[in-house]
Kinemage of the C-alpha trace (Angstrom):
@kinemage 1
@onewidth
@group {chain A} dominant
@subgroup {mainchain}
@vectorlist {calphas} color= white
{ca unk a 1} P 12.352 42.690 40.101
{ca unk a 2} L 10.190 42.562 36.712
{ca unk a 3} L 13.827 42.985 35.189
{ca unk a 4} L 15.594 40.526 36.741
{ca unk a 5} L 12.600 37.898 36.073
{ca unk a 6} L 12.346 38.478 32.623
{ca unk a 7} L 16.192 38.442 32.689
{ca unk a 8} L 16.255 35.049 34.231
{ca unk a 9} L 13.542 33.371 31.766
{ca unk a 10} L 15.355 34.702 29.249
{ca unk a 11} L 18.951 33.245 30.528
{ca unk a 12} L 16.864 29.690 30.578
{ca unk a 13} L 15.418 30.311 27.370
{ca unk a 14} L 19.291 30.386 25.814
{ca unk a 15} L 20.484 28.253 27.878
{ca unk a 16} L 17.841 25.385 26.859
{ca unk a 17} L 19.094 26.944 23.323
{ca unk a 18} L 22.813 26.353 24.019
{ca unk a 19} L 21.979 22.427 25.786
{ca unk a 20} L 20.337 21.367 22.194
{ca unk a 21} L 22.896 22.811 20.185
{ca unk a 22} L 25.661 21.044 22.637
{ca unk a 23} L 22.749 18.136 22.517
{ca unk a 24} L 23.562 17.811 18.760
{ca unk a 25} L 27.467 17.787 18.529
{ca unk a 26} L 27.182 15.458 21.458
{ca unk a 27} L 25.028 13.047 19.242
{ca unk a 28} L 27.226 13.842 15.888
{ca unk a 29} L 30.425 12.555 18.238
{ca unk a 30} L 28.881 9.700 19.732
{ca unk a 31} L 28.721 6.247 18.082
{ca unk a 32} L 25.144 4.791 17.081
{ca unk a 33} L 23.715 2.389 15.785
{ca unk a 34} L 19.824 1.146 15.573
{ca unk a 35} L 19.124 1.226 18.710
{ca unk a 36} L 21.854 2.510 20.781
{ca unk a 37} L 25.534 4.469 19.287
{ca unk a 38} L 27.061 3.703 15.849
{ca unk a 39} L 29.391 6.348 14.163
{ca unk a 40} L 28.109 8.641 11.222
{ca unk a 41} L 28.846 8.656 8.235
{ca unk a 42} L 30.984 11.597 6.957
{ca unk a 43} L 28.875 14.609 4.919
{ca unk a 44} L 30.580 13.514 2.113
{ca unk a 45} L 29.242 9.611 2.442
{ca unk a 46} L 25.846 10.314 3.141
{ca unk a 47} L 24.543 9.194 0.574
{ca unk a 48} L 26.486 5.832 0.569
{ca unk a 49} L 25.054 2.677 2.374
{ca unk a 50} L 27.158 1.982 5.635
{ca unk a 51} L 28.747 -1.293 6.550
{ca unk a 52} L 26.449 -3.992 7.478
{ca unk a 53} L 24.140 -1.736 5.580
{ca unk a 54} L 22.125 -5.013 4.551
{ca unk a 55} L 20.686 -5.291 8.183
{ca unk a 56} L 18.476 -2.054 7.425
{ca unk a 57} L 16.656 -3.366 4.260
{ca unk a 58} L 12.494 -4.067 4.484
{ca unk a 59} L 11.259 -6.655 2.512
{ca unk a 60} L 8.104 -7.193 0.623
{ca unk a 61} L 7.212 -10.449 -0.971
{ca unk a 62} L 3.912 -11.029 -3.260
{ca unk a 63} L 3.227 -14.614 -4.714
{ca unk a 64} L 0.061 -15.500 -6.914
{ca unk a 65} L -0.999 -19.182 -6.564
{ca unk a 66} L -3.603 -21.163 -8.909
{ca unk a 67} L -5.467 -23.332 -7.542
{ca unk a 68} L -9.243 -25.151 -8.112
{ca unk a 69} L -12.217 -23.459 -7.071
{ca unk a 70} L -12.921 -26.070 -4.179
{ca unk a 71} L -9.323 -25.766 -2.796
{ca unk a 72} L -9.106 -21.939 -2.467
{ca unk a 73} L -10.680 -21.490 1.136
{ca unk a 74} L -8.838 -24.602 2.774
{ca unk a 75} L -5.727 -23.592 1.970
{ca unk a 76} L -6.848 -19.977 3.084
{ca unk a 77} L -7.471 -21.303 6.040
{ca unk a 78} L -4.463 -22.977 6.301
{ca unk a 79} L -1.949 -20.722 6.091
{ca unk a 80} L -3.962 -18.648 8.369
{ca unk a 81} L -3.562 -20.674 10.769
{ca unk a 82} L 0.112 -21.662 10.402
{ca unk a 83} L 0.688 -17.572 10.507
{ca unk a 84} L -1.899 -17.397 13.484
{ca unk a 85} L 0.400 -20.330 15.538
{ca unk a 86} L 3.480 -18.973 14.835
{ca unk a 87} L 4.391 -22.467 12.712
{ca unk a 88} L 7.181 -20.673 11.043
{ca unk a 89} L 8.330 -17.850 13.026
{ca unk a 90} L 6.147 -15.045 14.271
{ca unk a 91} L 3.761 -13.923 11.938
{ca unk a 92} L 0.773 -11.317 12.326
{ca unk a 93} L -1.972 -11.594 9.854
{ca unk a 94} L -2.565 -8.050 8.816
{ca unk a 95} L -5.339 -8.520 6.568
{ca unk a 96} L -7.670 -11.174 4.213
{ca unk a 97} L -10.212 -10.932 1.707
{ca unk a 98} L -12.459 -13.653 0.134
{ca unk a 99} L -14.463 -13.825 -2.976
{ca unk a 100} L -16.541 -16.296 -4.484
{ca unk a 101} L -19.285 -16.620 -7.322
{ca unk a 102} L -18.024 -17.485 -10.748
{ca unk a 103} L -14.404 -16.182 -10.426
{ca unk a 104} L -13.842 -17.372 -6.896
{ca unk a 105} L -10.456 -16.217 -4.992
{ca unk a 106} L -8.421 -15.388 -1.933
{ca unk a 107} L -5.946 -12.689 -0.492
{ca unk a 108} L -4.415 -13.064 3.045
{ca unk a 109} L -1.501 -10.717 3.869
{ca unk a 110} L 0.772 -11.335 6.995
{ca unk a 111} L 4.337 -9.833 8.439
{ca unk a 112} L 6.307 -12.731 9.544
{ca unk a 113} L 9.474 -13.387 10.078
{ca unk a 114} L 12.169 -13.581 7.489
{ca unk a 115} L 13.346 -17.048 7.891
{ca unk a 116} L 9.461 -17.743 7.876
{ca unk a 117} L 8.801 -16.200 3.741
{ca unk a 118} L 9.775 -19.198 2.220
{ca unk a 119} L 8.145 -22.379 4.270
{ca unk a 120} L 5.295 -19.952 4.281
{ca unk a 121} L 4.850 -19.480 0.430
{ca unk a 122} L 5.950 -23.724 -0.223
{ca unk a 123} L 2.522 -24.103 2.493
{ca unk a 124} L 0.349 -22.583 0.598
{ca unk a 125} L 1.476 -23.710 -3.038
{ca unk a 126} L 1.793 -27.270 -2.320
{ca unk a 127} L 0.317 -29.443 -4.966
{ca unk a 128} L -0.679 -26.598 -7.042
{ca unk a 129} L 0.421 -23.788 -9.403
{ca unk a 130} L 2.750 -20.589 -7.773
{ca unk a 131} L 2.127 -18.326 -10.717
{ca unk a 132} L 3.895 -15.303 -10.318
{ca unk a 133} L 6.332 -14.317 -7.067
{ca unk a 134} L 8.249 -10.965 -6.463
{ca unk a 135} L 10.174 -9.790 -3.996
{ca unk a 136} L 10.912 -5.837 -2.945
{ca unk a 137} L 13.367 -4.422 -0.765
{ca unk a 138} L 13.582 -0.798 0.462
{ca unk a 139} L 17.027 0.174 2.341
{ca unk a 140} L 15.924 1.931 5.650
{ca unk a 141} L 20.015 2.762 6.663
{ca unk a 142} L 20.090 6.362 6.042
{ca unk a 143} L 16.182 6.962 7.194
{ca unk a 144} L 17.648 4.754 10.675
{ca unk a 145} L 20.575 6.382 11.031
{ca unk a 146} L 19.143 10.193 10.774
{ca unk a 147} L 16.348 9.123 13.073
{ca unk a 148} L 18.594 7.777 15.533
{ca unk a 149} L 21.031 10.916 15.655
{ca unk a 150} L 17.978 13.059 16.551
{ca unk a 151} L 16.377 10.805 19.325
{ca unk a 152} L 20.091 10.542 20.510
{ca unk a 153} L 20.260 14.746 20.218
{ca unk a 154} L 17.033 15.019 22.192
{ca unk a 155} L 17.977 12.786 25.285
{ca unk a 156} L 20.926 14.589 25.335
{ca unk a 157} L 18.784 18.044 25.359
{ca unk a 158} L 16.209 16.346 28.063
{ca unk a 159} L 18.934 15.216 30.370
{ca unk a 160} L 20.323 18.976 30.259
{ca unk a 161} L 17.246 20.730 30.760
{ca unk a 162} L 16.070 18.149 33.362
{ca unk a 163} L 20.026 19.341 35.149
{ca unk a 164} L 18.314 23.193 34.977
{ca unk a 165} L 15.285 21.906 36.317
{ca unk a 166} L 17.065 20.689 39.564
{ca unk a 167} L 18.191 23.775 40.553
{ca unk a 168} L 16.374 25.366 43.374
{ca unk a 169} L 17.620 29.378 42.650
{ca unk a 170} L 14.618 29.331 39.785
{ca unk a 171} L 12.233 31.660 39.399
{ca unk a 172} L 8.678 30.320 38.846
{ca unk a 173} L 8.851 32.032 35.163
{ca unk a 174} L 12.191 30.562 34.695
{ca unk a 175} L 10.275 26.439 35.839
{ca unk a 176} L 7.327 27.515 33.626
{ca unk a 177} L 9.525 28.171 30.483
{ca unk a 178} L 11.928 25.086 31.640
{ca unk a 179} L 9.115 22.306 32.153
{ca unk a 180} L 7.352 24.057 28.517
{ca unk a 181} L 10.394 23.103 26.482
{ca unk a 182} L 11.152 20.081 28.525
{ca unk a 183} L 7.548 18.675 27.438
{ca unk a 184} L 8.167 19.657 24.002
{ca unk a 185} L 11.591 17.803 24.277
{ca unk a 186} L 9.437 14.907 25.305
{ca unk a 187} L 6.815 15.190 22.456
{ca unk a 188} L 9.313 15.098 20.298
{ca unk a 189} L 11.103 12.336 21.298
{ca unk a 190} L 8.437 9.846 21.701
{ca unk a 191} L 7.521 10.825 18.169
{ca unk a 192} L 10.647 9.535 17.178
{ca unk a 193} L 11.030 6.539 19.473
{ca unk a 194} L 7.889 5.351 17.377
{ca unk a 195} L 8.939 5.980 14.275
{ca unk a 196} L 12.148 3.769 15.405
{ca unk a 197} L 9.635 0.712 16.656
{ca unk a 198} L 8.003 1.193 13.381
{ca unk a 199} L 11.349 0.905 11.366
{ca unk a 200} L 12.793 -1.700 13.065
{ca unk a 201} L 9.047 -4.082 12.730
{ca unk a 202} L 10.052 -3.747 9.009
{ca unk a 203} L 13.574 -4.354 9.179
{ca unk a 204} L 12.707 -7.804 11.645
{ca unk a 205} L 9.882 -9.207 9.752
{ca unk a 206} L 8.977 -8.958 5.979
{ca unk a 207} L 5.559 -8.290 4.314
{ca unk a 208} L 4.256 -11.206 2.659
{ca unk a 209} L 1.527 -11.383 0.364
{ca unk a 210} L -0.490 -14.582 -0.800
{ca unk a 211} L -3.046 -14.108 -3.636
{ca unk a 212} L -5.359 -17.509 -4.727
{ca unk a 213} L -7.166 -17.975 -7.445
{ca unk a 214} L -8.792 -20.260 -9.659
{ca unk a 215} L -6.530 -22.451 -12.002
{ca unk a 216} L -6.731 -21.383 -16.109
{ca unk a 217} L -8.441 -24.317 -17.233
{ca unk a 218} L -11.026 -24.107 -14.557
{ca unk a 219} L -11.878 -20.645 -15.844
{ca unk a 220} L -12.244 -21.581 -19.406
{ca unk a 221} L -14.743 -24.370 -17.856
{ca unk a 222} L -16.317 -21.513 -15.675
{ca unk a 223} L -16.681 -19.736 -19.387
{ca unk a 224} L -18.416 -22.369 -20.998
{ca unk a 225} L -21.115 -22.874 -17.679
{ca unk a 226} L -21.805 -19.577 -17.773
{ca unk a 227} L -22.377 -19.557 -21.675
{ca unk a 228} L -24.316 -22.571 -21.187
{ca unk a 229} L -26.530 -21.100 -18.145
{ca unk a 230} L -26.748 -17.274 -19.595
{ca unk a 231} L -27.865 -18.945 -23.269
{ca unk a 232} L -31.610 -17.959 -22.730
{ca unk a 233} L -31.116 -14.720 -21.167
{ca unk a 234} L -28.646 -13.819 -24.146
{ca unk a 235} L -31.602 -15.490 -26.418
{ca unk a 236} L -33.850 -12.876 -25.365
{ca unk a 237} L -31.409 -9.890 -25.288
{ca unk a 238} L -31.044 -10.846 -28.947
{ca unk a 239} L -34.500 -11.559 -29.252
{ca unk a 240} L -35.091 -7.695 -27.971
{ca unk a 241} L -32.734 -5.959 -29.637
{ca unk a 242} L -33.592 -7.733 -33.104
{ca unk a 243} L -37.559 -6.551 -32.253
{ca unk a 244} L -35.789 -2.925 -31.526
{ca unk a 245} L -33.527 -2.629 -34.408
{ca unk a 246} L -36.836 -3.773 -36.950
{ca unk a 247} L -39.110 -0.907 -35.017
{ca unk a 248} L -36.311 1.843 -35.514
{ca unk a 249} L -35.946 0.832 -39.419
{ca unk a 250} L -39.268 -0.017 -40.697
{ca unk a 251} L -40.289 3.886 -40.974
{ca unk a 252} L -37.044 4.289 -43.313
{ca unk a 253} L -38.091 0.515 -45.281
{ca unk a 254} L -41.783 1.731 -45.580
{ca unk a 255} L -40.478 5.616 -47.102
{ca unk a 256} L -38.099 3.572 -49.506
{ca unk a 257} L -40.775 1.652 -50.557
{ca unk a 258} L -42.848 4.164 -51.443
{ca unk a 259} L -40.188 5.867 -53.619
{ca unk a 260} L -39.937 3.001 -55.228
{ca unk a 261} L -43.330 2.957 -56.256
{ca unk a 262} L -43.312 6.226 -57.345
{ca unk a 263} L -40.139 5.806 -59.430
{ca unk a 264} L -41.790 2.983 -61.555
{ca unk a 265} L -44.608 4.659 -61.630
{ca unk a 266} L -42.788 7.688 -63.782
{ca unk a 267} L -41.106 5.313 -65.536
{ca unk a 268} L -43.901 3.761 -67.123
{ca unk a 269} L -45.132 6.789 -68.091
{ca unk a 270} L -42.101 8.338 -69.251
{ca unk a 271} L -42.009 4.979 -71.345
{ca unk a 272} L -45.393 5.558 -72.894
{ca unk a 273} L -44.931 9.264 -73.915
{ca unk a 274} L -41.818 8.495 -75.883
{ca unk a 275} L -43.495 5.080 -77.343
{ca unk a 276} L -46.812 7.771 -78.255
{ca unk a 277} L -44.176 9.811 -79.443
{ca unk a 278} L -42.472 7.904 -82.074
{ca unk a 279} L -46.021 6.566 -83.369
């Protein structure tokens, strides 16, 4: 009995074997795209974009806007609150940051959708300065398409081990080993499932980032008010390190000094010997 048990767990164990590897020429044959069947690409095109190709790219957008000091936060606020009401598109504000003080500024990032960039960036510069823009893209295709061929391999591999599973000639081994690998199958699978979700939130809306800050010639005015304010604390730094630099050199100016003294000193009477000398 102990022979046949072990004999049956280890038929299922093979034959959970033998349902992925049939799981995964099922999946190389199908056709898959995204979300459901597209063909692959032959071995030898891997590395080649496929058709429509352009569908799989993530975008990334950064633009730097100048603007004065006293318009920074309303127009913060908003193009938070055009991304907030969905004015353009949807749009998820993903994170902001503030500064202020003497170099005052603004960072609000948001994933919105594409048809949403542009409107979005032409909100937030109006009336003032866009600086710098860029714009990255990052071609998911290949990173989709693998990641579709194994969630496709392992609901193939689930459906055949959930088929083993129904029959009602199993040992209790042979249901313990079956509903082990079938959870596995399962982990595995919703791992992938999110990084799909994941992909295709990049693929549907872009990352946009909006950086404000203070215009050139207000800084140069900042410059001067802070000059201006900082003049008697620089005074006194001065002031200090003058006082500092005359304590550290007075030893060596009092030692000179007295060389000098000394040198004149056996001068004179080096002149006075020769003079008593001659006479």
């Amino acid at each position: 009995m102990r022979f046949q048990a072990g004999w049956r767990c280890a038929s299922i164990i093979l034959i959970g074997l033998l349902a992925a590897c049939g799981a995964q020429d099922a999946a190389q044959s199908e056709a898959m795209d995204y979300g459901g069947a597209s063909a692959p690409a032959p071995m030898a095109d891997a590395a080649a974009p496929a058709p429509g190709g352009q569908e799989f790219l993530a975008y990334e957008h950064s633009a730097g806007i100048s603007l004065e000091p006293g318009q920074i936060q309303p127009r913060l606020r908003d193009a938070q609150a055009a991304c907030n009401d969905g004015r353009f598109g949807a749009c998820v504000v993903l994170n902001l940051s503030q500064q202020g003080g003497d170099h005052p500024g603004a960072s609000l990032g948001m994933r919105i959708a594409p048809g949403g960039v542009e409107p979005m960036i032409a909100l937030a510069s109006a009336g003032a300065e866009l600086g710098h823009r860029s714009t990255h893209a990052e071609d998911l295709a290949v990173v989709v398409r693998d990641n579709a061929l194994a969630a496709q391999r392992l609901r193939n591999e689930r459906a055949r081990l959930q088929e083993f599973q129904a029959r009602r000639d199993l040992a209790v081994a042979d249901m313990i080993a079956l509903s082990q690998r079938l959870a596995e199958t399962d982990a595995a699978l919703e791992a992938i499932e999110q990084q799909a979700a994941q992909h295709r939130r990049r693929i549907d809306t872009q990352l946009l980032t909006i950086n404000f800050q203070a215009s050139r010639s207000q800084e140069g005015r900042n410059e001067i008010v802070l000059a201006v304010r900082d003049f008697g604390a620089t005074l006194a730094t001065g002031t200090a390190w003058t006082i500092r630099a005359a304590a550290f050199l007075l030893p060596m100016l009092v030692a000179l000094a007295f060389l000098l003294v000394l040198l004149r000193r056996w001068r004179r009477r080096r002149g006075v010997a020769r003079s008593t000398g001659q006479g």
